[in-house]
C-alpha positions as CSV (number, residue, x, y, z in Angstrom):
1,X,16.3,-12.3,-29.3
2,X,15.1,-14.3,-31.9
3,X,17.2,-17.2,-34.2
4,X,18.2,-15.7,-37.4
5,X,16.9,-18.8,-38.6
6,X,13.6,-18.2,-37.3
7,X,13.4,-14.9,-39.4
8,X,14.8,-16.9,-42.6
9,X,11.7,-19.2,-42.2
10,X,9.5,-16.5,-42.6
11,X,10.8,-15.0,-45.4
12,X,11.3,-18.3,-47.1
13,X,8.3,-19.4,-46.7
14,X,6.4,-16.0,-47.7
15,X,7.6,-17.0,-51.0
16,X,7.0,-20.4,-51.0
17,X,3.4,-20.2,-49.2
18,X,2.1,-24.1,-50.7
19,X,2.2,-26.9,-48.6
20,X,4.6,-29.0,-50.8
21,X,7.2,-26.7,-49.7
22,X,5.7,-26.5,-46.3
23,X,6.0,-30.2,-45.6
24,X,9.6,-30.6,-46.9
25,X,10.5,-27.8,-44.5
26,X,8.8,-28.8,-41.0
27,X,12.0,-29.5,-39.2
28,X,12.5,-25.8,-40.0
29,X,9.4,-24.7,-39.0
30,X,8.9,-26.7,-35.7
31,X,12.5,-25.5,-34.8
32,X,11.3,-21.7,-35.9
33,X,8.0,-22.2,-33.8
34,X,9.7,-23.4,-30.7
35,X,12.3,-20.4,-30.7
36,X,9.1,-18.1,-31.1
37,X,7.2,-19.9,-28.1
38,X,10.3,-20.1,-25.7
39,X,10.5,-16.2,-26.7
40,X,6.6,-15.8,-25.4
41,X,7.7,-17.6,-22.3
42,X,10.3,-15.4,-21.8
43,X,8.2,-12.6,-21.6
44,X,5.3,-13.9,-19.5
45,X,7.6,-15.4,-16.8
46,X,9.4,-11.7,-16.6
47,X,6.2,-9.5,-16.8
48,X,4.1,-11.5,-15.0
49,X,6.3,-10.1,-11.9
50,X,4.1,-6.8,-12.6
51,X,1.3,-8.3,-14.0
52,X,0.4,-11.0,-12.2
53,X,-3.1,-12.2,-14.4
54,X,-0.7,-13.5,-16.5
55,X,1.1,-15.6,-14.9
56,X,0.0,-18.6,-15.4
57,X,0.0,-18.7,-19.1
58,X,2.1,-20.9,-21.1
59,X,3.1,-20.2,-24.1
60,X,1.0,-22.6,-25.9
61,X,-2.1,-20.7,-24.4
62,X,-0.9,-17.2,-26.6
63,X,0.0,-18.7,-29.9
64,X,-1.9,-18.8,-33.1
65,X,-1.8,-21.3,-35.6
66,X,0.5,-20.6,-38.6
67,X,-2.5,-22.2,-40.7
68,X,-4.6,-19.8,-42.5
69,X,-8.9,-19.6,-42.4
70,X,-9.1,-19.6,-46.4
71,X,-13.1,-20.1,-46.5
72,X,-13.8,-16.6,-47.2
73,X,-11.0,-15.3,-48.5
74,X,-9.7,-14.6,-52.1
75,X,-6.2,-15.7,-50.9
76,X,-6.3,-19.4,-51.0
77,X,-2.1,-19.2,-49.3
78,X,-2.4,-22.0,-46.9
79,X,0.3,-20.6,-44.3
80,X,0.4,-17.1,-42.1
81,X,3.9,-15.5,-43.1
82,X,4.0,-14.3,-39.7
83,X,4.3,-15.8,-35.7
84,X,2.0,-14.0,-33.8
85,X,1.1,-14.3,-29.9
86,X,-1.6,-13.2,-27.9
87,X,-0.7,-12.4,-23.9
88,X,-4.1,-12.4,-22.4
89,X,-5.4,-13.5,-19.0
90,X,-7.2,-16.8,-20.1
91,X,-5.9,-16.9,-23.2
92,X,-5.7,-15.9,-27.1
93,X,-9.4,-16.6,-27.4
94,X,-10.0,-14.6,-23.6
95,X,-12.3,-11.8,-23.7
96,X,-9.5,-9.4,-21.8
97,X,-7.5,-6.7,-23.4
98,X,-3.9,-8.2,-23.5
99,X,-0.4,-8.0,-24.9
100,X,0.5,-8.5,-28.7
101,X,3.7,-10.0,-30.5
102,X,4.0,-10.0,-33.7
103,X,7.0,-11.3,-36.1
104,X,6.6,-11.0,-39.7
105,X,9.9,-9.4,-41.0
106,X,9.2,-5.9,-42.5
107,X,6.1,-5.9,-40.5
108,X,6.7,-6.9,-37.3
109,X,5.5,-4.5,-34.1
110,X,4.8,-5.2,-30.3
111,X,1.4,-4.4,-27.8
112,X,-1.7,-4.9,-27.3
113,X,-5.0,-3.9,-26.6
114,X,-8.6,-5.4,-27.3
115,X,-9.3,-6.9,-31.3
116,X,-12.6,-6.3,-32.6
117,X,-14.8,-7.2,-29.5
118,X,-17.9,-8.6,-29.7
119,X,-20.9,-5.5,-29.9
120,X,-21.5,-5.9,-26.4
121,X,-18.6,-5.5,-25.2
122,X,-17.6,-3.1,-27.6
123,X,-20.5,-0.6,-25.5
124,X,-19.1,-1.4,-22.9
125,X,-15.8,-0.3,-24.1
126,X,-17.4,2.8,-25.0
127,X,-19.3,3.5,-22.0
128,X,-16.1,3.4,-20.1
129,X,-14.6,5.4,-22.1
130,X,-16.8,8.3,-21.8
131,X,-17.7,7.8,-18.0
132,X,-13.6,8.3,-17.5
133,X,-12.0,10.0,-20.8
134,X,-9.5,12.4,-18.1
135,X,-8.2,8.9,-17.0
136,X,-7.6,7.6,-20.4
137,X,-6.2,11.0,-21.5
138,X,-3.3,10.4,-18.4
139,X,-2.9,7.3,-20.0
140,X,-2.6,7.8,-23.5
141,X,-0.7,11.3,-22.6
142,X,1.9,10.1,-20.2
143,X,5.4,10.1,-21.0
144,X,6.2,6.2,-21.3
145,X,3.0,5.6,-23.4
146,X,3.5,7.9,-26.0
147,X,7.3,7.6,-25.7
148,X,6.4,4.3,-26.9
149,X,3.1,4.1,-29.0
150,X,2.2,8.1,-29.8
151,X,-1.0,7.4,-29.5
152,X,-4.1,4.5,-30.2
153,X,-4.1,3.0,-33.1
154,X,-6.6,5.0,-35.6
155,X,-6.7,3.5,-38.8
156,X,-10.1,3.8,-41.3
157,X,-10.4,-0.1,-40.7
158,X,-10.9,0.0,-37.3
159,X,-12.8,3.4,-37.2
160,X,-16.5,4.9,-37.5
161,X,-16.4,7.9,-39.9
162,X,-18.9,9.3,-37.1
163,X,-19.4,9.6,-33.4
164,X,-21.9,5.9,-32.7
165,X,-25.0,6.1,-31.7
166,X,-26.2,7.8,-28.0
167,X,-23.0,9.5,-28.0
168,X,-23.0,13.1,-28.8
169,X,-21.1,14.4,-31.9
170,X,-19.0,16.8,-29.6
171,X,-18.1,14.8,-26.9
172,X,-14.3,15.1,-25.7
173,X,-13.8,11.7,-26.5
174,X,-15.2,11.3,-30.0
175,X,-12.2,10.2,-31.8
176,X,-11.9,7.1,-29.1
177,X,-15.5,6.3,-29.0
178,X,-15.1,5.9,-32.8
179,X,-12.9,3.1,-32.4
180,X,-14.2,-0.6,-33.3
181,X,-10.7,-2.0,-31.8
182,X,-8.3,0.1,-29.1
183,X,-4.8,-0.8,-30.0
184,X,-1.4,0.4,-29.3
185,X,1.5,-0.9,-31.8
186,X,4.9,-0.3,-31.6
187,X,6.8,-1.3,-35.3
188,X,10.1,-3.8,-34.8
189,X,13.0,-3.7,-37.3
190,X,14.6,-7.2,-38.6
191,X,17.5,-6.3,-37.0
192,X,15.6,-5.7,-33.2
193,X,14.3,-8.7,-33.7
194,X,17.5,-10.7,-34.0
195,X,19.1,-8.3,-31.7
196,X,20.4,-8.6,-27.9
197,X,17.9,-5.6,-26.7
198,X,14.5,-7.4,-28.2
199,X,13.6,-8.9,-24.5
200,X,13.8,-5.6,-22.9
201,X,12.2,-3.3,-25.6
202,X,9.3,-5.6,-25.3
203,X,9.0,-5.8,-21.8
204,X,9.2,-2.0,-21.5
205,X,6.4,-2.3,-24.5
206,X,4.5,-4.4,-22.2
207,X,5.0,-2.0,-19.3
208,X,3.9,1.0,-21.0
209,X,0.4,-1.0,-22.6
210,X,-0.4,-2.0,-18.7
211,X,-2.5,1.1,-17.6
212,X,-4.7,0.8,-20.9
213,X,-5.1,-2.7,-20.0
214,X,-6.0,-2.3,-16.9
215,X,-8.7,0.6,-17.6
216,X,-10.4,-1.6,-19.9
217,X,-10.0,-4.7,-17.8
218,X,-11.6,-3.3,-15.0
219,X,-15.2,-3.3,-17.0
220,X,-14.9,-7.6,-16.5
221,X,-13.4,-7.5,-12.9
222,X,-16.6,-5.5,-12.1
223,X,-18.9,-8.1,-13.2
């Protein structure tokens, strides 16, 4: 579980995103940002005993700065009102498909899957895809995945409108070879995320993302 005051943080500083405030509350944040990273531990040391390429990340290897990238955005907030973590073999910045936290109360949600990759990659993605939709079909289709998830991730922000190029418009697999990102996301309540249970609904989150992982993973293990 995670401090209450952890959340509190969060929703504090949502409404006081400027760094005046910021600064007169970094006890509270480096307290709320070492509760968040001995939570990440927690869950690499336990899954890493079924998924070993993790194990020997550190916390401090998944987590993303709270500081915001302003350059090109209209939003000028300084601060992320959220902790988020990135489980990935080498890293947040790896090219893998990995595991996903994210706390940000009202939106928080756990999984995992591959961001945005690179347009190389992202073929390769594809290719895979379409070489073995029946596996990804098990995958997506079995009970503990869509127990869990449903389904992939689908949303008009990270999705063509039509089947990408060399592909053709009727293939099985159109609506995954449409994706730009292949994500799985399960939504978290405040109250999990304070709660006794939040170690093992995320581990059993984890456990339920590793076959997608490993079907995309495979296309770098091959190289």
């Amino acid at each position: 579980m995670l401090q209450t005051s952890t959340i509190k943080f969060l929703k504090n500083l949502t409404k006081n995103n400027d760094k005046t405030w910021f600064d007169s509350h970094r006890g509270e944040y480096d307290s709320a940002k070492q509760d968040f990273g001995n939570f990440i531990q927690t869950l690499i040391d336990r899954h890493s005993k079924k998924d070993p390429t993790i194990g020997a990340l550190k916390a401090k290897d998944c987590l993303f700065r709270i500081n915001r990238d302003v350059r090109f955005s209209k939003d000028k907030s300084p601060y992320k009102n959220n902790f988020g973590a990135s489980i990935n073999r080498g890293g947040k910045k790896s090219v893998f498909a990995g595991y996903y936290f994210h706390c940000q109360p009202g939106e928080s949600f756990v999984g995992g899957g591959v961001w945005m990759p690179m347009p190389a990659e992202t073929k390769q993605i594809r290719q895979e895809i379409d070489y073995g939709f029946d596996e990804l079909k098990k995958i997506v289709g079995g009970k503990k995945f869509k127990s869990v998830y449903g389904d992939l991730y689908r949303g008009e922000d990270i999705s063509l409108s039509k089947v990408p190029q060399g592909f053709e418009k009727d293939n099985p697999a159109a609506e995954y070879l449409k994706l730009k990102s292949w994500l799985a996301m399960k939504p978290l309540t405040d109250s999990e995320l304070g709660g006794k249970d939040l170690v093992k609904t995320t581990l059993e989150a984890f456990e339920a993302l590793q076959p997608l992982l490993l079907f995309i993973n495979r296309i770098w293990d091959s190289q």
